[in-house]
C-alpha positions in Angstrom: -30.7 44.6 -0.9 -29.4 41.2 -0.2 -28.8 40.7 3.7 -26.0 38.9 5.3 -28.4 35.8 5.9 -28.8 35.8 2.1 -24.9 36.5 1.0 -24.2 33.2 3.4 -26.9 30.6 1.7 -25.9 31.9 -1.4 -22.1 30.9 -0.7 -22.7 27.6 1.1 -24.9 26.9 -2.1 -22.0 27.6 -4.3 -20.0 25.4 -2.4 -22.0 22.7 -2.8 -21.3 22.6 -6.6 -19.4 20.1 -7.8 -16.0 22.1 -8.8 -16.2 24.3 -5.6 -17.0 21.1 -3.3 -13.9 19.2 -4.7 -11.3 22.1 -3.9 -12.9 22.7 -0.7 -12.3 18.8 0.4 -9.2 18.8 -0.8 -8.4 22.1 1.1 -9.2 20.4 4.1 -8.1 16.8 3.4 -4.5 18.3 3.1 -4.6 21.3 5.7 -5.4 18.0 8.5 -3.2 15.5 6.9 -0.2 17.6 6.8 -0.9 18.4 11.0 -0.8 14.8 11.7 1.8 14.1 9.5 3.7 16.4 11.3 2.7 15.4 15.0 3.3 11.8 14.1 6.8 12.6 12.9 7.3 14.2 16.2 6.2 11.0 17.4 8.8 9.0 15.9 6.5 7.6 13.7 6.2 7.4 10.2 4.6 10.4 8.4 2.4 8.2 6.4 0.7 6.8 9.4 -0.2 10.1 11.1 -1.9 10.7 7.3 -4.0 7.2 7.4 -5.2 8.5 11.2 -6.3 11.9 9.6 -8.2 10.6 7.0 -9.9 8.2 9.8 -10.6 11.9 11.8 -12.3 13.3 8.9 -14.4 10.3 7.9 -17.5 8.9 9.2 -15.8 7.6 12.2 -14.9 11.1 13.4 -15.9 13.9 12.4 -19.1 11.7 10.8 -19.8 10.6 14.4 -19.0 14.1 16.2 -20.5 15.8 13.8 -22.8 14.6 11.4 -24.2 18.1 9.9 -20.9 19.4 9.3 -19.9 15.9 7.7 -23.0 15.2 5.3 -22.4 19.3 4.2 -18.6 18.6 3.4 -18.8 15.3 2.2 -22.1 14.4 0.7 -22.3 10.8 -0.8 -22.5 12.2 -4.3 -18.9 13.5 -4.1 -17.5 10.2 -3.2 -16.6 9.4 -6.9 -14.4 12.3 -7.4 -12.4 11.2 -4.4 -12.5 7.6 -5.4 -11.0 8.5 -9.0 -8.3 10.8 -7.7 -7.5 8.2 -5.2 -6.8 5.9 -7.7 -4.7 8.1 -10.3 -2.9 9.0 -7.3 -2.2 5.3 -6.4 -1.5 4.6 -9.6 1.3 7.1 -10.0 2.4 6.0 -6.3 2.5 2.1 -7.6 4.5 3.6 -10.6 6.9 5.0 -8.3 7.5 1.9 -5.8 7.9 -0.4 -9.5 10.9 1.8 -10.6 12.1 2.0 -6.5 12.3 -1.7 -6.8 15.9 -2.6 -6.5 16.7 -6.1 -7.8 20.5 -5.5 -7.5 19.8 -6.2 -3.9 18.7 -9.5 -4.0 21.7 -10.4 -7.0 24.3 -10.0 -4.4 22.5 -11.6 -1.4 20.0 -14.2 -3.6 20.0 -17.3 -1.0 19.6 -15.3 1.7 16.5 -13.1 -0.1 15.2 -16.1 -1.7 15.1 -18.0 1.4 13.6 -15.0 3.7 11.3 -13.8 0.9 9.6 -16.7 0.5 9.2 -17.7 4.6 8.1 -14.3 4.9 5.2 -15.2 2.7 5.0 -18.8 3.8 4.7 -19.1 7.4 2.4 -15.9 7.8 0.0 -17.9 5.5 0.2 -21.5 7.9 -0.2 -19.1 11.3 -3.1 -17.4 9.7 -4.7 -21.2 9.0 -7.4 -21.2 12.0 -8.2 -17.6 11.8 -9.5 -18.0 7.9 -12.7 -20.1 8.3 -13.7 -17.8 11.6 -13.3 -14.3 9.1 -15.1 -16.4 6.4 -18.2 -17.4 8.6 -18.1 -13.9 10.6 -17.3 -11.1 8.2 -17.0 -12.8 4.9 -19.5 -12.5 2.0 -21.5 -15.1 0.3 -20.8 -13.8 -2.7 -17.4 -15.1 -2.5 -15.4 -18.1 -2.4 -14.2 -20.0 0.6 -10.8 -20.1 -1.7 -10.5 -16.6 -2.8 -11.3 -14.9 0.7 -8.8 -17.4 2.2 -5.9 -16.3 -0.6 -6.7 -12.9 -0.1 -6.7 -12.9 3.8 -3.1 -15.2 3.3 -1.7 -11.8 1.2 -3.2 -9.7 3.5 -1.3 -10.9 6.7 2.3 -11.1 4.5 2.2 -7.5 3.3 5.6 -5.8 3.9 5.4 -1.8 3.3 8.4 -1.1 1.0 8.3 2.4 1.0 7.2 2.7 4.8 9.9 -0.2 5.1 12.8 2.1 3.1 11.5 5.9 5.2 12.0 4.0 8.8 15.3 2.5 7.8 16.6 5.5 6.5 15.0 7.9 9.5 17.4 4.9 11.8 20.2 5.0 9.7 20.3 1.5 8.8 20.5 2.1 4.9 23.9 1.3 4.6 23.9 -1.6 7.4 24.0 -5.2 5.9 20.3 -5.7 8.0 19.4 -2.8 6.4 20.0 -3.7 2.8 19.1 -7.1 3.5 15.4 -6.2 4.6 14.7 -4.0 1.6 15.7 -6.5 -0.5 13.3 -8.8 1.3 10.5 -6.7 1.3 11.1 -6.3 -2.5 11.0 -9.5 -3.6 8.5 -10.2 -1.4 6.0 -7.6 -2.3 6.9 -8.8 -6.3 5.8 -12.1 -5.3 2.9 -11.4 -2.9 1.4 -8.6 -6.3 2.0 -11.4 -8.7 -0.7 -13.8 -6.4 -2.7 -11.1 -6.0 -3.9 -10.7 -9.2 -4.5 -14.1 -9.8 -6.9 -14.0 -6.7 -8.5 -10.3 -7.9 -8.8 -12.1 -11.3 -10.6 -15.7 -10.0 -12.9 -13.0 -7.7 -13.7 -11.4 -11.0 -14.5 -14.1 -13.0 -16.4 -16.6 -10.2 -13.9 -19.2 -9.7 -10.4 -20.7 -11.2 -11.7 -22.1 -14.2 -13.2 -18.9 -15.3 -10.5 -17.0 -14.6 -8.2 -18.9 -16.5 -8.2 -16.6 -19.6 -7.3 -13.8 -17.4 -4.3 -15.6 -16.0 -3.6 -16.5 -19.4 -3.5 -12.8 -20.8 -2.0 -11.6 -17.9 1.0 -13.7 -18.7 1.0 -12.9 -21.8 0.7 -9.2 -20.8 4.0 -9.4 -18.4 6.3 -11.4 -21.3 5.4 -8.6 -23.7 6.4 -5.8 -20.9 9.2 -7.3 -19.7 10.6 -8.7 -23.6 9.4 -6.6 -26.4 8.5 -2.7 -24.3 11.2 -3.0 -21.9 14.2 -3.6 -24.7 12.4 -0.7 -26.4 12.4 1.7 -23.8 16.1 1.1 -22.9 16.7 2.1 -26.7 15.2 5.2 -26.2 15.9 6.2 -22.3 19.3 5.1 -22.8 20.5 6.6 -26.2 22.9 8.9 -26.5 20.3 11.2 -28.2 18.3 11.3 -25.6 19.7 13.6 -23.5 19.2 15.8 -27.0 15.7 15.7 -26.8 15.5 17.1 -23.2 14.0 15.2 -19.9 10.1 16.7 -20.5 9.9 14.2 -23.5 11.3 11.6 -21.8 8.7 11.9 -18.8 6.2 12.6 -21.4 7.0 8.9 -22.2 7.1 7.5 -18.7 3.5 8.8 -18.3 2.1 7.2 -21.4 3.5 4.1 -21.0 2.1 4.1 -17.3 -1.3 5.0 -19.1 -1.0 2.1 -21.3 0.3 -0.6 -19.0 -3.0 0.3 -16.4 -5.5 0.4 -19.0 -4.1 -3.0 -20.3 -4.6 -4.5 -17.1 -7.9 -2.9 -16.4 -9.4 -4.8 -20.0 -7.4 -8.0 -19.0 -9.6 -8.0 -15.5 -6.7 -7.5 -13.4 -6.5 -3.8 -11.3 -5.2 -0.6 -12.9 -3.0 -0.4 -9.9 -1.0 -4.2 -10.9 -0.3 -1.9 -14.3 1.4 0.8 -12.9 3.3 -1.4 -10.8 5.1 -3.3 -13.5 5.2 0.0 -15.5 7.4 1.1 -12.8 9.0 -2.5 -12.6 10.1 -2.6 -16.6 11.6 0.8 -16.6 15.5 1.1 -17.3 17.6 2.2 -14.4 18.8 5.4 -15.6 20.2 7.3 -12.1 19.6 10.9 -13.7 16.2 10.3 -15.7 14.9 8.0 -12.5 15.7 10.7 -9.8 14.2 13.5 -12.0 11.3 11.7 -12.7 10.9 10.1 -9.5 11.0 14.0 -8.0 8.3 15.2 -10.5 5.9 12.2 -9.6 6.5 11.6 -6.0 5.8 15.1 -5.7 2.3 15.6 -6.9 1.5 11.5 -6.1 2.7 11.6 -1.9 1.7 14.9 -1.1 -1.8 15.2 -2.7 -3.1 12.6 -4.3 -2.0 9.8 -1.3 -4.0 12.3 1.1 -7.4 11.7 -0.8 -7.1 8.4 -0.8 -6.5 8.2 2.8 -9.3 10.2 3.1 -11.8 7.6 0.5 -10.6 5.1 3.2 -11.6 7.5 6.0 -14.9 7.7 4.3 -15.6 3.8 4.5 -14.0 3.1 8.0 -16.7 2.2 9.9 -14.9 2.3 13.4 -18.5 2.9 14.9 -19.2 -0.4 14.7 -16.4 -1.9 16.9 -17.7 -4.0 19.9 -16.5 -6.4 22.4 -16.5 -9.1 19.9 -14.6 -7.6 17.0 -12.4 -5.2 19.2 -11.0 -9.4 20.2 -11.1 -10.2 17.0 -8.7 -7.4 15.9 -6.6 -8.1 18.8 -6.3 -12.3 17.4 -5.9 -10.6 14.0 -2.8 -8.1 15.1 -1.2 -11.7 17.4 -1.3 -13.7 13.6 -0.3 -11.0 11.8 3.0 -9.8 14.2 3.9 -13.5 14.7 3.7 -14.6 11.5 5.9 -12.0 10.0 8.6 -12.6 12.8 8.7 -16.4 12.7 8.7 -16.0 8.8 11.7 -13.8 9.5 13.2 -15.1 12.6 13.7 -18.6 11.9 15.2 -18.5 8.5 17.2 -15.7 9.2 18.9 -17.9 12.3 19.3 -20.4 9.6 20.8 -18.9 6.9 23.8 -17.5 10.0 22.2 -13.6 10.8 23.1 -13.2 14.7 20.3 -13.1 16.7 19.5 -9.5 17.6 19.8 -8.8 13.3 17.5 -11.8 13.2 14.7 -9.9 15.4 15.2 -6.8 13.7 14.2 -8.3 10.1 11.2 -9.4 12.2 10.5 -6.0 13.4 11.0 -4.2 10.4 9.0 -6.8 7.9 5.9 -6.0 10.5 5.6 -3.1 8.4 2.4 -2.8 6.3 1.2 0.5 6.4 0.5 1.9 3.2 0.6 -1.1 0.9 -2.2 -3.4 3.0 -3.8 -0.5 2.6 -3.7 -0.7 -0.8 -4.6 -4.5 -0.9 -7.3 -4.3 1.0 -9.3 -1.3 -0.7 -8.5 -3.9 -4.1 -10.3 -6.9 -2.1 -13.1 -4.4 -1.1 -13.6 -2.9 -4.5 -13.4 -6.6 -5.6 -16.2 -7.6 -3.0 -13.9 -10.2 -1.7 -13.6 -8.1 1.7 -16.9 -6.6 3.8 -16.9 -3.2 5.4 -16.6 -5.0 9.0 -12.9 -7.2 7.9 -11.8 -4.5 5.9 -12.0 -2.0 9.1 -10.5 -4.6 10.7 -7.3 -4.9 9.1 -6.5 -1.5 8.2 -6.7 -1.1 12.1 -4.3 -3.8 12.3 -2.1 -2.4 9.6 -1.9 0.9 11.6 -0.7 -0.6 14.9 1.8 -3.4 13.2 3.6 -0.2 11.4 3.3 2.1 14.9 4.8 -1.0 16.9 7.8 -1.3 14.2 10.2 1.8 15.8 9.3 1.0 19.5 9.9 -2.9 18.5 13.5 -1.8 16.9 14.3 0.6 20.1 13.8 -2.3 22.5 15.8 -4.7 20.4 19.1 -2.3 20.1 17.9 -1.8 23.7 18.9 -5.4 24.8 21.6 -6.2 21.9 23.8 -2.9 23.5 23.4 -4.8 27.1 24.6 -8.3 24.8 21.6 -10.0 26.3 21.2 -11.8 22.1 25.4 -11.5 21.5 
């Protein structure tokens, strides 16, 4: 007769397999990110960020440190794989998702302004950034990698704009149908167009060694976007569009969404870009049809935000090394978070005084294009995958990316704060 000892070895073994383990991380990983999400929306805060903060609770840097048994029994290094690969379908649906959400009519009836903000936004983040690159390089960088690539890569890094952390906080304020509103989405659209577009030539050059050797890749990838955009895009319109469509019934329609966002990442996993730059201009090329792009929008979002974004929070909970932080890199991360906040509100500020934006509108484009969140985090685990980033600098900026996003609705409370009292009219 098997006694109690026995029955519980022999279910902690079965556990352990590989199927069991999965579901049981996955029960967890959701059961703690939906608390946070919850208490961080209490918060005022976006949901997302109370998700990134649970994944950092269940890693190595919490329950890892607290608890190192219970850790190493619920997340063995063997299982990381499985998390890593559902991390990146899930990112690769979510990238889908922000490519169709990208709304270009935007920046058609406010182009000068866009253009002109877009591009500072990108610009004068890079140029305040300039002394910090050479200290990251010589402190955190790896030899493995060019002075040139880690440079371009930190440059993206510090202009990231969170669209869809961007679109949740102006809709949570009500500032969707506001001119400041409109004006920032736009903004952080074009802007995150531009800032994937560099990326991949700098994930392609780390691929390949240098420039020169990259060059084929670049060359492809070109080649890749003017087939997308000229010969699959036209197509799709012909069939998404038709009047027969509707015929045929929306499950055959999505069954064509999905392998096209298949295709387009596998295309630029061969070409050496990242499956995640595929899914994005999958998203990107796909006709704007309001009925098929809610309903398949619902379907994806679904699935992609409220499981698959968890695990990968989690994956980055995994690698956070918070540990580690000491008086020199806790500075550090404060000189990183100065850069990064005044970058993005000079990039924003200035121009948008220029261009005529009162004052108070003017800091609140600054406020709201501080918003990374989710999308540096998605940057950076490309630049660490890529071995362009070390543990230490990655850790580093997804701590910055949390507190930029966290500052961006106390930042916007202040400002209404003083422009009600006409201290900026």
């Amino acid at each position: 007769m098997l006694s109690l000892s026995d029955v519980l070895n022999n279910i902690l073994e079965k556990l352990h397999e590989p199927v069991s383990l999965l579901l049981l991380q996955l029960l967890i990983i959701l059961i703690v990110s939906r608390a946070f999400g919850l208490l961080f929306k209490k918060l005022n805060q976006p949901t997302v960020i109370g998700e990134i903060v649970a994944g950092i609770v269940i890693g190595v840097s919490g329950l890892g440190m607290l608890f190192p048994e219970i850790f190493n029994y619920l997340f063995p290094e063997k299982s990381y794989i499985y998390l890593e690969i559902l991390s990146k379908l899930g990112l690769a649906l979510f990238m889908f998702i922000i490519g169709i959400e990208l709304d270009l009519h935007l920046f058609k009836q406010q182009s000068r302004k866009v253009i002109t903000l877009s591009i500072s936004s990108i610009v004068v983040p890079c140029i305040t950034g300039v002394f910090l690159y050479s200290f990251l390089y010589h402190a955190y960088g790896t030899i493995k990698i060019s002075y040139f690539v880690f440079v371009a890569f930190i440059a993206i890094s510090l202009s990231i704009t969170a669209f869809p952390v961007l679109a949740r906080i102006i809709s949570a304020r009500g500032m969707g149908s506001q001119s400041i509103g409109k004006l920032a989405l736009s903004c952080a659209a074009v802007a995150d167009l531009l800032n994937w577009c560099l990326l991949s030539i700098v994930v392609a050059m780390a691929k390949a060694g240098s420039l020169q050797a990259a060059i084929p890749t670049i060359v492809f990838a070109f080649i890749f976007i003017v087939l997308m955009a000229f010969v699959v895009r036209p197509w799709l319109r012909k069939i998404l569009l038709s009047p027969t469509s509707k015929s045929t019934g929306n499950y055959k329609l999505l069954v064509v969404a999905f392998i096209l966002l298949l295709f387009s990442a596998l295309c630029a996993e061969i070409i050496g870009l990242h499956i995640l730059f595929g899914a994005f201009l999958a998203g990107v090329i796909m006709p704007r049809n309001e009925e098929f792009t809610i309903e398949l929008n619902s379907k994806i979002e679904a699935i992609s935000v409220h499981l698959f974004l968890p695990v990968f929070f989690a994956f980055n909970g995994l690698r956070l090394q918070i540990i580690w932080l000491n008086v020199f890199s806790l500075w550090t991360l404060f000189i990183i978070i100065i850069v990064a906040m005044l970058g993005k509100f000079l990039g924003s500020l200035l121009p948008a005084k220029w261009v005529g934006l009162p004052t108070a509108d003017a800091l609140r484009l600054g406020a709201l294009m501080n918003t990374r969140g989710l999308m540096e985090l998605v940057v950076l685990n490309i630049g660490l995958e890529a071995g362009i980033l070390s543990t230490e600098i990655f850790t580093l900026f997804v701590l910055m990316a949390i507190l930029t996003t966290l500052a961006t609705n106390p930042l916007l409370d202040l400002i209404d704060k003083f422009a009600k009292r006409k201290e900026f009219n």
